[in-house]
MMTF fields as JSON, N, C-alpha, C and O atoms, coordinates in Angstrom:
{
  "mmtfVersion": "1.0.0",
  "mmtfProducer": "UNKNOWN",
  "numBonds": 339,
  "numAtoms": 340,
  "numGroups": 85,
  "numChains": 1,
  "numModels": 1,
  "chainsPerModel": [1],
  "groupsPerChain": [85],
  "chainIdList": ["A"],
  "bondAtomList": [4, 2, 8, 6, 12, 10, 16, 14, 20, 18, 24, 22, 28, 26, 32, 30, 36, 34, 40, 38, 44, 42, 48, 46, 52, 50, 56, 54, 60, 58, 64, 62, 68, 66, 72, 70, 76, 74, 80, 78, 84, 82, 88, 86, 92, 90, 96, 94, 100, 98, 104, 102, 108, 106, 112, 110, 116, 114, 120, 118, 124, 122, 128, 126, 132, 130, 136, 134, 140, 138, 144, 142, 148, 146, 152, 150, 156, 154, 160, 158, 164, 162, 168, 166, 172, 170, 176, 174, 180, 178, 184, 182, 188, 186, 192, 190, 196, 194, 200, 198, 204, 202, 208, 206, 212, 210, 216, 214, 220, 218, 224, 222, 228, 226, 232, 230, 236, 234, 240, 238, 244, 242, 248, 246, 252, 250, 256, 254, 260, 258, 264, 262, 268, 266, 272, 270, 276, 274, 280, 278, 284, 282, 288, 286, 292, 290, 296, 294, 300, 298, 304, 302, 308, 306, 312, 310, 316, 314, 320, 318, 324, 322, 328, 326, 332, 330, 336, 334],
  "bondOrderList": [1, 1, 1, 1, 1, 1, 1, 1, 1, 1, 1, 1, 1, 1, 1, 1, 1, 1, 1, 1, 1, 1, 1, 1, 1, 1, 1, 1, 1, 1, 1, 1, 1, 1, 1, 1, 1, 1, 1, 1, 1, 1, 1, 1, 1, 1, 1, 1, 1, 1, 1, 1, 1, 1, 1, 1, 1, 1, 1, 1, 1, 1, 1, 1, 1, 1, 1, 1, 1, 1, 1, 1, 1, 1, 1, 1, 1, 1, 1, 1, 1, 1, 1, 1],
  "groupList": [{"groupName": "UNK", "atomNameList": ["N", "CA", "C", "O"], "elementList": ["N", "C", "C", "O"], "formalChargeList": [0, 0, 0, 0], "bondAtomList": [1, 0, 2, 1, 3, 2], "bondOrderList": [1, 1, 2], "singleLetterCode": "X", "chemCompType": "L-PEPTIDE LINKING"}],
  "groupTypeList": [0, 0, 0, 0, 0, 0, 0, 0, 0, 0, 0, 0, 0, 0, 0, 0, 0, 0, 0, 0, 0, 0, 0, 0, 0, 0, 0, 0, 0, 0, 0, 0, 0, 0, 0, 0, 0, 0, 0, 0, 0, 0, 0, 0, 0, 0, 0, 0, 0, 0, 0, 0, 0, 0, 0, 0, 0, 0, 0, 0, 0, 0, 0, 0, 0, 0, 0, 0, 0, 0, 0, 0, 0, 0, 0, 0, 0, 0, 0, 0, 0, 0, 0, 0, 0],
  "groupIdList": [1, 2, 3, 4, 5, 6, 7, 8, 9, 10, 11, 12, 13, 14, 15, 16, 17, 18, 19, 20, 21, 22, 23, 24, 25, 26, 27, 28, 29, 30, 31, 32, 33, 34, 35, 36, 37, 38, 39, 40, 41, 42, 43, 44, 45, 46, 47, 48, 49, 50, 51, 52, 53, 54, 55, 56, 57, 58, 59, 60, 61, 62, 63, 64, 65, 66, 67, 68, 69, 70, 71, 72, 73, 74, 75, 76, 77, 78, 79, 80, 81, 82, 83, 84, 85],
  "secStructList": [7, 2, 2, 2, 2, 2, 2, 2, 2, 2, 2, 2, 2, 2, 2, 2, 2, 2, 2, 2, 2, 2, 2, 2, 2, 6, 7, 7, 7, 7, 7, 7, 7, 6, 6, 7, 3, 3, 3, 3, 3, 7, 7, 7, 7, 7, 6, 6, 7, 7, 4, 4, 4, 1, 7, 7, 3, 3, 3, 3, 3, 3, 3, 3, 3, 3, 7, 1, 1, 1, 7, 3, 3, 3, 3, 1, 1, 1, 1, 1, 7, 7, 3, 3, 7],
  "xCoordList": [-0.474, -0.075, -1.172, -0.793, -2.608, -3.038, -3.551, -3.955, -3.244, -3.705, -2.354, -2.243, -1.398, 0.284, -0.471, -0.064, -1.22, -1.367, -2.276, -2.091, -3.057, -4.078, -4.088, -4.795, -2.693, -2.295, -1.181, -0.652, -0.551, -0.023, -0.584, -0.173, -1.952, -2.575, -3.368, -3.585, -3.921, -4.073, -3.439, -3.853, -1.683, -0.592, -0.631, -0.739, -0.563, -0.945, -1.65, -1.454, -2.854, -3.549, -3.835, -4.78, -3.12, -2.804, -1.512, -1.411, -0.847, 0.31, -0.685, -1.143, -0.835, -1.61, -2.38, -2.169, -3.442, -4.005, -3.195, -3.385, -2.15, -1.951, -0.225, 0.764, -0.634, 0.662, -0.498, -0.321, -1.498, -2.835, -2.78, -2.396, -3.22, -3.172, -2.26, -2.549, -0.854, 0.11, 0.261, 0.682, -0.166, -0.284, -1.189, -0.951, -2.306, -3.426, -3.116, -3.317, -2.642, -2.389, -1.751, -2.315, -0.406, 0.272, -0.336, 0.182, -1.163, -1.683, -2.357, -3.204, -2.103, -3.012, -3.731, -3.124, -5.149, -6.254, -6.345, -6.603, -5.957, -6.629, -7.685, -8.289, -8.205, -9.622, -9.519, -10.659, -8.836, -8.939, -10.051, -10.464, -10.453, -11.812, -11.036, -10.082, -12.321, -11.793, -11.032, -11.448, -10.233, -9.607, -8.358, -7.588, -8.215, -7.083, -6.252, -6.434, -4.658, -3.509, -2.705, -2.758, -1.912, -1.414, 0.426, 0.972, 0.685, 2.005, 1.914, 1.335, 2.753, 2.631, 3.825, 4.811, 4.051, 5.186, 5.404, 4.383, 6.554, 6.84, 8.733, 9.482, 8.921, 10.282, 10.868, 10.742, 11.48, 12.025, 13.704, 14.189, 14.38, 15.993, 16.144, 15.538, 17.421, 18.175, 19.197, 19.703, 20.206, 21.638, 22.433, 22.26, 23.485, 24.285, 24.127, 25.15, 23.235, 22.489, 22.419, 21.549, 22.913, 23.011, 20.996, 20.297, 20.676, 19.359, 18.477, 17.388, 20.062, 19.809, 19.578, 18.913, 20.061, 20.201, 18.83, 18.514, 18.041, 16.96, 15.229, 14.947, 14.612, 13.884, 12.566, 12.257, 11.841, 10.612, 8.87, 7.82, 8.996, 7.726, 7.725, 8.741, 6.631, 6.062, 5.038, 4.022, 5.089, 3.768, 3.927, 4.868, 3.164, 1.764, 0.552, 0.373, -0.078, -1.156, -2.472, -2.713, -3.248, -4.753, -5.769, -6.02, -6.742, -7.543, -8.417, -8.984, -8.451, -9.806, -11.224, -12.245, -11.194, -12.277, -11.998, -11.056, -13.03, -12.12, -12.954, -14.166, -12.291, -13.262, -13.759, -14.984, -12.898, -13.405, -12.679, -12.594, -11.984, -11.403, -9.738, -9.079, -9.592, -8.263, -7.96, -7.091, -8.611, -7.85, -8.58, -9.698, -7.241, -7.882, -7.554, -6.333, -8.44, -7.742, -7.312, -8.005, -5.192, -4.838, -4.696, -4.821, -4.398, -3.824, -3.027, -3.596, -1.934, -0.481, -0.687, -0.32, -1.2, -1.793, -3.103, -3.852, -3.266, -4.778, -4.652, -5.566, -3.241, -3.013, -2.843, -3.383, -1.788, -1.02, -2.238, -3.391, -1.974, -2.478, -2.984, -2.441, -4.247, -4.898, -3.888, -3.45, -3.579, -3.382, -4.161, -4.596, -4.276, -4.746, -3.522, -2.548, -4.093, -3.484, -3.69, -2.834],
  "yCoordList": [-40.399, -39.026, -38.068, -37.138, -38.177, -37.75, -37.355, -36.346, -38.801, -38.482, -37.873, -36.954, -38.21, -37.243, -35.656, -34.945, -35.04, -33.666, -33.231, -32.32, -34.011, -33.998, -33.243, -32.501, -34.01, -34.335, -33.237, -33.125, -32.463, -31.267, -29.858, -28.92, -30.162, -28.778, -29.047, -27.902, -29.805, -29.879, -29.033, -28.306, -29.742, -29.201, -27.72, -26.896, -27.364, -25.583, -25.026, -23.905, -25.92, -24.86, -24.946, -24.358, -25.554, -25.59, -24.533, -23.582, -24.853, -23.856, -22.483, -21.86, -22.268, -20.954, -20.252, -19.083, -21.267, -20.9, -20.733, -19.779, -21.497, -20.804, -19.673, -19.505, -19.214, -18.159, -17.213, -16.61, -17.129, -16.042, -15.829, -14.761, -16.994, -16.851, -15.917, -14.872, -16.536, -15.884, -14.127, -13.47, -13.721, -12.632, -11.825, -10.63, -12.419, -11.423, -11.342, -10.238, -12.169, -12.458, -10.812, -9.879, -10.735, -9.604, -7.981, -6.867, -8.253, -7.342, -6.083, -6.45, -4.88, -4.131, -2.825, -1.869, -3.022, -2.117, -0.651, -0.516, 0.356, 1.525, 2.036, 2.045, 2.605, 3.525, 4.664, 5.039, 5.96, 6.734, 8.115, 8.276, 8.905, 9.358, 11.57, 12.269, 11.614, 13.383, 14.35, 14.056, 15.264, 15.232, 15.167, 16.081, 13.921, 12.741, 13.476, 14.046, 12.99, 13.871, 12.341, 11.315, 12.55, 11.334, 11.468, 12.43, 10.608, 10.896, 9.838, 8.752, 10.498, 10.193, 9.26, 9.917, 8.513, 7.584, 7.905, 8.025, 8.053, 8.602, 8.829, 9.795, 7.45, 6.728, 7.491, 7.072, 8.73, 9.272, 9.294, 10.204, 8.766, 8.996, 10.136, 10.896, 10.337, 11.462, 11.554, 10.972, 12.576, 11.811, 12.653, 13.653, 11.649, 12.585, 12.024, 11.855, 11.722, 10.623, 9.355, 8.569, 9.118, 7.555, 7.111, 7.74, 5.914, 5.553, 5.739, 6.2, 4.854, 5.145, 6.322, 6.431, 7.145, 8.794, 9.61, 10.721, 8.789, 10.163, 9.615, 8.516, 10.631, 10.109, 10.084, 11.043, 8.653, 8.17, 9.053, 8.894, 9.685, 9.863, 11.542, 12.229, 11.959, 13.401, 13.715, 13.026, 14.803, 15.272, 16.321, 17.096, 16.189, 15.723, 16.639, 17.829, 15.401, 15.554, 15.726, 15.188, 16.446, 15.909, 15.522, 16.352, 14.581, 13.664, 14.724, 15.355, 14.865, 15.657, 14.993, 15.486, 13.652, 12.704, 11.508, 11.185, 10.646, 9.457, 8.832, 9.037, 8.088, 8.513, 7.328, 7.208, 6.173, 4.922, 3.976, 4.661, 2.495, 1.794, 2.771, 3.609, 2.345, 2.835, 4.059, 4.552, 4.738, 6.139, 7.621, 8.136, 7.943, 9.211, 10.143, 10.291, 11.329, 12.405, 13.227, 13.323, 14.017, 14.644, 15.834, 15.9, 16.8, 18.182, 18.441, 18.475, 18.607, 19.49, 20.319, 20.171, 21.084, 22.435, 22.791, 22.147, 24.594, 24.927, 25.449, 25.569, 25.794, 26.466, 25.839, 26.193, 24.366, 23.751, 23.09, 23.163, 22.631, 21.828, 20.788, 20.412, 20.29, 18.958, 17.976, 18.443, 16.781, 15.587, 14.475, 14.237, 13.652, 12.28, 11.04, 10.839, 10.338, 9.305, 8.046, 7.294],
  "zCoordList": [-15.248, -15.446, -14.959, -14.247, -15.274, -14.823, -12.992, -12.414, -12.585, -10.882, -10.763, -9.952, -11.387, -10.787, -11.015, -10.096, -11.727, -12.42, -11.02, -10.214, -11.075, -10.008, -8.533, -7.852, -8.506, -6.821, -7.244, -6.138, -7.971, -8.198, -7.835, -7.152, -8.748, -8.329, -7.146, -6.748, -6.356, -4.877, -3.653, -2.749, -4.328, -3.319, -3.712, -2.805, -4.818, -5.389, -4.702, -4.233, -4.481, -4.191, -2.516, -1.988, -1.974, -0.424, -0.303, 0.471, -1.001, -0.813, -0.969, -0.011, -1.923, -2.479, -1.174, -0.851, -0.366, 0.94, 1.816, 2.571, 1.997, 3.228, 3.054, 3.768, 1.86, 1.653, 2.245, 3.303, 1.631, 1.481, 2.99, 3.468, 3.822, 5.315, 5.924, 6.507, 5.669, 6.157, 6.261, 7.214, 5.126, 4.237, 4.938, 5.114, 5.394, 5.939, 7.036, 7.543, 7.714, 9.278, 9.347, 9.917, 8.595, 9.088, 8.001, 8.08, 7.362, 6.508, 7.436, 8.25, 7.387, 8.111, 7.354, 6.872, 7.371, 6.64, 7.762, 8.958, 6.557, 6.744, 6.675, 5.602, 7.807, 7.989, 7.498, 7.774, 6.728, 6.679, 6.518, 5.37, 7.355, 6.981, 6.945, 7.289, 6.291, 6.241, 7.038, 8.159, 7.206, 8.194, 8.665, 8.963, 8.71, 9.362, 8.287, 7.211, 9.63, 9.093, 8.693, 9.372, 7.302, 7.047, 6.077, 5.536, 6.182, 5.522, 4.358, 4.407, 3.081, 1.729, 1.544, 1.875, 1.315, 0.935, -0.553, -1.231, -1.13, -2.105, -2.289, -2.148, -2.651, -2.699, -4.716, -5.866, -4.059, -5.201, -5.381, -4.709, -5.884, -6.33, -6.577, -7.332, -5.574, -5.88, -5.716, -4.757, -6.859, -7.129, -6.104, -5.408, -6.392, -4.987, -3.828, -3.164, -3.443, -2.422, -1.642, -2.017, -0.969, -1.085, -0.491, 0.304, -1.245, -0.926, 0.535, 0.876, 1.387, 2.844, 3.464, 4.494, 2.923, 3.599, 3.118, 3.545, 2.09, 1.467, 2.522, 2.998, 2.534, 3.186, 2.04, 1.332, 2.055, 1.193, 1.705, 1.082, 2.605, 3.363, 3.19, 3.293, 2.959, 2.74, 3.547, 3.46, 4.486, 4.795, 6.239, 6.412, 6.865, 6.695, 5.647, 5.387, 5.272, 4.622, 5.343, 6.424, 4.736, 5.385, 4.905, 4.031, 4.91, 4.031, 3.95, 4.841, 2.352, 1.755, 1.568, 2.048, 0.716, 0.682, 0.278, -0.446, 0.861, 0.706, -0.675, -0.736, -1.744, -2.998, -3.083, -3.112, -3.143, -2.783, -1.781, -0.762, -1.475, -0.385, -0.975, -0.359, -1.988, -2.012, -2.109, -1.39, -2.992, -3.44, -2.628, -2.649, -1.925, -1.175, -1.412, -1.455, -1.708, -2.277, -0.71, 0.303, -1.111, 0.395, -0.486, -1.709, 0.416, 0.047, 1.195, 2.286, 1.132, 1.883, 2.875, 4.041, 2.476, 2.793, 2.232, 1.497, 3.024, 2.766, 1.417, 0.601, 1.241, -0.245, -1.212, -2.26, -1.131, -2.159, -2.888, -2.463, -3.688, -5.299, -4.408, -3.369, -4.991, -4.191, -5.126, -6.177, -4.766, -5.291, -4.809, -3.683, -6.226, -5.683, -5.69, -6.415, -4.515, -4.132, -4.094, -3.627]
}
């Protein structure tokens, strides 16, 4: 029972690598730096609507600072409300 347990998590963790592989292969990292004009994805329901017909994307934005890898703060405009993202 045990070499059966063994030879289980082996195959786990081969599977596990090469999902990961797969994954990065098509994964693509953003550079974003100050500036840069960007669009907000922002998948909101609305009734009346059919899903297909609404559009998920807002902008353009422009990068205020980038605070750390992920979160960048944009603002809309020179006027509108900063948001973070």
């Amino acid at each position: 029972m045990e070499e059966i347990h063994h030879l289980a998590r082996e195959r786990i963790g081969l599977a596990s690598e090469k999902m990961k592989t797969r994954y990065d292969t098509r994964a693509t990292g953003h550079d974003f730096h100050d500036g840069d004009k960007v669009w907000l994805w922002n998948p909101k329901r609305r009734k009346e609507l059919s899903p297909k017909l609404q559009t998920n994307w807002e902008g353009p934005y422009t990068v205020l600072k980038r605070l750390n890898d992920v979160v960048v703060r944009i603002q809309k405009s020179l006027h509108s409300k900063k948001n973070q993202r």
